[in-house]
C-alpha positions in Angstrom: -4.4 -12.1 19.4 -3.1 -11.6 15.7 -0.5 -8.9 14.2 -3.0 -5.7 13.5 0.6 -3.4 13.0 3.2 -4.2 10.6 6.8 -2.4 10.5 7.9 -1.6 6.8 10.9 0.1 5.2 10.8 2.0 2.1 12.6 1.6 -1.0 13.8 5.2 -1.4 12.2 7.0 1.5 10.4 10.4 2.0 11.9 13.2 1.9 10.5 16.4 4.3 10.4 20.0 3.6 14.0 20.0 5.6 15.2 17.3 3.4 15.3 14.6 6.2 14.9 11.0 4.7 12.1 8.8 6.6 12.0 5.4 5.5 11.0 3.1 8.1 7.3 3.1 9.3 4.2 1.4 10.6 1.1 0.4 8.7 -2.1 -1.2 10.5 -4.9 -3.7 8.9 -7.4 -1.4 7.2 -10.8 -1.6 8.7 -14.3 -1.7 6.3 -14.1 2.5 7.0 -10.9 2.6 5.6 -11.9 1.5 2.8 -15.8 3.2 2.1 -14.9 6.7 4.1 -12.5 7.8 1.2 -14.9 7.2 -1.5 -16.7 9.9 -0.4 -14.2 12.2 -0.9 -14.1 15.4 -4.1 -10.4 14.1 -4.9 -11.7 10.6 -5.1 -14.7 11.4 -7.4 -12.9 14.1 -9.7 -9.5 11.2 -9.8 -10.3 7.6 -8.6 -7.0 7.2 -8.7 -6.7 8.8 -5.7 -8.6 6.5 -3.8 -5.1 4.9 -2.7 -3.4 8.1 -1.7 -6.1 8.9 1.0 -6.6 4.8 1.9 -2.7 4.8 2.4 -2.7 8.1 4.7 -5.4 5.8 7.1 -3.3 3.1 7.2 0.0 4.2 7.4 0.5 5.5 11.1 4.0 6.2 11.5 6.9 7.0 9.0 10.0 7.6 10.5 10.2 10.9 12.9 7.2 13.2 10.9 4.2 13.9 13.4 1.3 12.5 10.9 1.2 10.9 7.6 -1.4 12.9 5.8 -2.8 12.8 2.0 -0.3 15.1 0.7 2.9 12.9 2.2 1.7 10.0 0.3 1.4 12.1 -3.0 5.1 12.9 -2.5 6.5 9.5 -1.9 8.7 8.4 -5.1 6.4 6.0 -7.3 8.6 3.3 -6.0 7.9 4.1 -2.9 4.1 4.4 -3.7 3.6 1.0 -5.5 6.0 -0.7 -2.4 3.0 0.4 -0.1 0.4 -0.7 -1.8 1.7 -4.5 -2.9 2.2 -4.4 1.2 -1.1 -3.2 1.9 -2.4 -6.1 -0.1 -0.4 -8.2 1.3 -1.5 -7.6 4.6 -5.2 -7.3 4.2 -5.3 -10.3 2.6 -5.4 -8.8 -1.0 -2.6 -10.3 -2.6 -3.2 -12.1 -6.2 -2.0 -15.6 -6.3 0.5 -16.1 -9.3 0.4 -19.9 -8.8 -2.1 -22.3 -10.3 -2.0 -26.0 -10.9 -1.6 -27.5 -13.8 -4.3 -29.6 -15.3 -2.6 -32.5 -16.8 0.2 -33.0 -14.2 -1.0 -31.4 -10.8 2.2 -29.7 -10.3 1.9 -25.9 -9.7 3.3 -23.5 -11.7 4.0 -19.4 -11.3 2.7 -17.4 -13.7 4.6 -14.4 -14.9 3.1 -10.9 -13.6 1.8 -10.1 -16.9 0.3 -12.8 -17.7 -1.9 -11.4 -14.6 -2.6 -8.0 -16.2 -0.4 -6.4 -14.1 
């Protein structure tokens, strides 16, 4: 059996209604409805940006003592906190770009820098 479940904490943390801080949390491997389901969503068509907000509300089934992670908890994560969640979703759904190529003449590798990446 592989890892489906990976534990995560965040850089800042979300903060609820109460102002309690919940940082650590769970994320599961996103499934092919993960990822087509939320493209048929309004929010997604009138802001494609949004497409991660709702993915990341799938995904991400526990953070620390709230009773769901909905939409509208990932739009109030910190940016931080937003961009640590997806590099890990990537990460874990096999996504992840690969800064390292070889070099022609010599064969050794060599890491390129992350804008060199257009990112």
């Amino acid at each position: 059996m592989f890892q489906t479940e990976y534990e995560f904490t965040l850089p800042k943390g979300y903060i609820d209604s109460d102002g309690n801080l919940h940082r650590e949390g769970l994320i599961r491997l996103a499934t092919a409805a993960d990822e087509i389901l939320p493209l048929k969503d309004p929010r997604v068509d009138k802001n494609p940006a949004y497409l991660s907000v709702i993915l990341l509300s799938r995904v991400v089934t526990r953070l620390g003592a709230l009773e769901a992670v909905n939409p509208k908890v990932i739009e109030d994560l910190f940016v931080e906190d937003l961009h640590y969640l997806q590099s890990f979703y990537n990460k874990i759904n096999g996504q992840e770009v690969n800064n390292v190529i070889t070099c022609p003449n010599c064969e050794k590798p060599v890491e390129l820098e992350q804008s060199s990446l257009g990112g």
